[in-house]
N, C-alpha and C positions, 0 to 999 in steps of 0.2 A: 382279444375282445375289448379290453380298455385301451387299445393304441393311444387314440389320442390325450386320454388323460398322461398316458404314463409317459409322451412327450414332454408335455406340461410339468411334471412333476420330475423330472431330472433338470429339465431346465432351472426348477426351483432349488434343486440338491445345490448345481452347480456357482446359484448367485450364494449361496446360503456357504459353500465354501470358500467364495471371497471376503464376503462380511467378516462372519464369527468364527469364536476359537473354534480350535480343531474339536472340543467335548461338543461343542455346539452342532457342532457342523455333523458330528456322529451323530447326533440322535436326530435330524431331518435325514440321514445316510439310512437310519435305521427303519423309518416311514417308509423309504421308499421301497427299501427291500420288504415292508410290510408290502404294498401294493404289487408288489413283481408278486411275490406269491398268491396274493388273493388273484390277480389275473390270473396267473396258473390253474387255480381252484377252477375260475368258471371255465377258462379252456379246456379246460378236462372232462367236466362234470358235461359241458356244450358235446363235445368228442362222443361221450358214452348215449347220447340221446339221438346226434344226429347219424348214430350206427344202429340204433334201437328197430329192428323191422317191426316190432309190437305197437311202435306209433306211426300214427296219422300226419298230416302235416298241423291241424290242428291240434294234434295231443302233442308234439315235439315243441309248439310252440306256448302249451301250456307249462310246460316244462321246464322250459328256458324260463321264461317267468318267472318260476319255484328258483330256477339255481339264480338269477337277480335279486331275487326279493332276500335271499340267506345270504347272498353277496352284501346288500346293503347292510343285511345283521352283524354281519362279521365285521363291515367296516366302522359302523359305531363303535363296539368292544374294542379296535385297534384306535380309535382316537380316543375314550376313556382311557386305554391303557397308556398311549403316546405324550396325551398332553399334558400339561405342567401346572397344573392350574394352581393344586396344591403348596406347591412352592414358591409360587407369585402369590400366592395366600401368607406366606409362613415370612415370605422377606417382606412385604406391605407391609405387616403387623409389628416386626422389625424395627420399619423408618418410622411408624406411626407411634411404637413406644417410645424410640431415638427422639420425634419430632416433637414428643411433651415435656419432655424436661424440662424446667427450671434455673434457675440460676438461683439460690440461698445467701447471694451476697448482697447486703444491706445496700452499699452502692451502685448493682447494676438494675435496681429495682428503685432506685429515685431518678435513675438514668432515665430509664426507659418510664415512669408517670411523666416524666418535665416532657420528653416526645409526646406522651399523648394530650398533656394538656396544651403543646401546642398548635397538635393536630386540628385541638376542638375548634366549632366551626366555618369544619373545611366536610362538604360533602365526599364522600366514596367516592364519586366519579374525578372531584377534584385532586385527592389524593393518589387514584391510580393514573391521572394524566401527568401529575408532577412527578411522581417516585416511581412507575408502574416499572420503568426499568430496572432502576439497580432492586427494588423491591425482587421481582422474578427472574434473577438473575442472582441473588444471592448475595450481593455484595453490600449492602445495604443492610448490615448483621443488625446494629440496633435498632432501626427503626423497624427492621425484621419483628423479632420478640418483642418491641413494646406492640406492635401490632397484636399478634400471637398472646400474649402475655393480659390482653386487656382482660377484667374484671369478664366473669358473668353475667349478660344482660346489659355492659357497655362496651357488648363489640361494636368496632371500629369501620368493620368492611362486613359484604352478605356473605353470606355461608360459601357460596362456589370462588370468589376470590380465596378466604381464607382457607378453606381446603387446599385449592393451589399452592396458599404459601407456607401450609405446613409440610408440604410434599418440599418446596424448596429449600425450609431450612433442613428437613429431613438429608436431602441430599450434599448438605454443608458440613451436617455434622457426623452422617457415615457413608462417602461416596462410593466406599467398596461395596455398599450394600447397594446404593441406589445402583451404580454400575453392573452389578449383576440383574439387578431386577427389573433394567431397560431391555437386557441381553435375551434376559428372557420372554420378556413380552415380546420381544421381538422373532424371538425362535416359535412362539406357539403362535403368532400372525402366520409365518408362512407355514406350518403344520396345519393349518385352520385351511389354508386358501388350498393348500394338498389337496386337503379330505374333504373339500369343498368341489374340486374342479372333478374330483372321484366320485363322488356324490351324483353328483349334478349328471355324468353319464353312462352312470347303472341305473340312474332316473330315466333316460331317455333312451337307453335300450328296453327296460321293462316298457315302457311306453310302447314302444314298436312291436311288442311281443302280447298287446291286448287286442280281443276280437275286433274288431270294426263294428263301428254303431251302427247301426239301422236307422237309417232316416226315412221317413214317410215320402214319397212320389206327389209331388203338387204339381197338377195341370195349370196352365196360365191359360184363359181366354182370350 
C-alpha cells in the first residue's frame, strides 16, 4: 500500500548509512522497520475488507478509509516515539550553559572593555563586515567574549547575530557536545522527511478513498 513511500525511505536509510555513526544510522534503520510494519498493518487490515462479502464497494471503501485514518494515528505515536527532540533539548541547554560562562580573571576582563571601547562608534553592520568571519568562525576568541561579555543594555550587535555567536563560542568551548548536537539535528531532519514522505501518502490514499462530490449540472446557452 505504501510502495512508493517505502522506496523513498530506504533510499533515505541508505544515505543515512553513509553520513552517520553506525548508532545513528540504527535509529533511521529503526523508522523504517517502523514503516515496513505499519504497511503490513494496512495490507492486512486492506486483505480482510477486500474478502468481506458483507461489503459493498462503497462500504469496502469506507473502510479502507477507517484503516488510513488509524494508519495516520499510529504513524504520529511512531514519530513522537522516534524522534529526538528531547535530547536536542538537553544538549542546546548544555552549550547554552557552556556558552555563558565567564572568565573571573581581572585581566581578561580589561582585555576585552579596551575591545569594546574600541569597538565604539563602529555601527553593527560595520563590525560584522570587518570581523563577521573570524567572529563566526570561532577564531576570533577575544573579540568573541568582549562581544558576548558586554554589559546589559550595551549590547554590541542585535539579538539574532548574538545568539549566533553564543552558539559559536558554545561550540569552541565543548565541541564534543556541539558535534553531537549537529549529528543529531541532522538524524531527526531525515526522520522528519521519513514521516513526511509517509504522511503525505496515507494522505492521498485516504483521499482517493472519499465519495465524489456532487456537483450541480449547469446548462450553457
Amino acid at each position: 500500500m505504501l510502495k512508493n513511500a517505502l522506496s523513498k525511505v530506504y533510499k533515505t536509510v541508505k544515505e543515512a548509512q553513509q553520513k552517520y555513526p553506525v548508532e545513528s544510522a540504527n535509529a533511521i534503520e529503526q523508522v523504517s522497520t517502523d514503516i515496513e510494519n505499519l504497511n503490513a498493518f494496512i495490507n492486512r487490515e486492506v486483505d480482510k475488507i477486500e474478502f468481506d462479502s458483507n461489503l459493498d464497494d462503497e462500504g469496502k471503501s469506507s473502510e479502507r478509509r477507517k484503516v488510513l485514518e488509524q494508519a495516520g494515528r499510529k504513524l504520529e505515536g511512531l514519530k513522537e516515539k522516534r524522534m529526538k527532540s528531547d535530547l536536542i533539548y538537553d544538549l542546546e541547554k548544555k552549550l547554552i550553559d557552556k556558552s555563558g560562562a565567564k572568565s573571573d580573571s581581572v585581566i581578561q576582563f580589561l582585555r576585552e572593555r579596551e575591545v569594546r571601547d574600541r569597538l565604539q562608534g563602529l555601527t553593527s553592520e560595520q563590525i560584522l563586515s570587518h570581523f563577521g568571519e573570524s567572529l563566526f568562525n570561532g577564531k576570533n576568541r577575544l573579540l568573541l567574549d568582549a562581544i558576548l561579555n558586554a554589559p546589559a543594555g550595551f549590547e554590541i550587535l542585535p539579538k539574532e547575530p548574538l545568539q549566533k555567536l553564543r552558539e559559536v563560542r558554545a561550540k569552541v568551548l565543548n565541541p564534543e557536545v556541539a558535534a553531537q548536537l549537529d549529528t543529531i539535528r541532522k538524524l531527526n531532519a531525515s526522520m522528519e522527511k521519513i514521516f513526511g514522505v509517509v504522511q503525505k501518502e496515507i494522505d492521498n490514499k485516504r483521499r482517493d478513498e472519499l465519495p465524489e462530490m456532487l456537483t450541480p449540472k449547469v446548462d450553457f446557452f
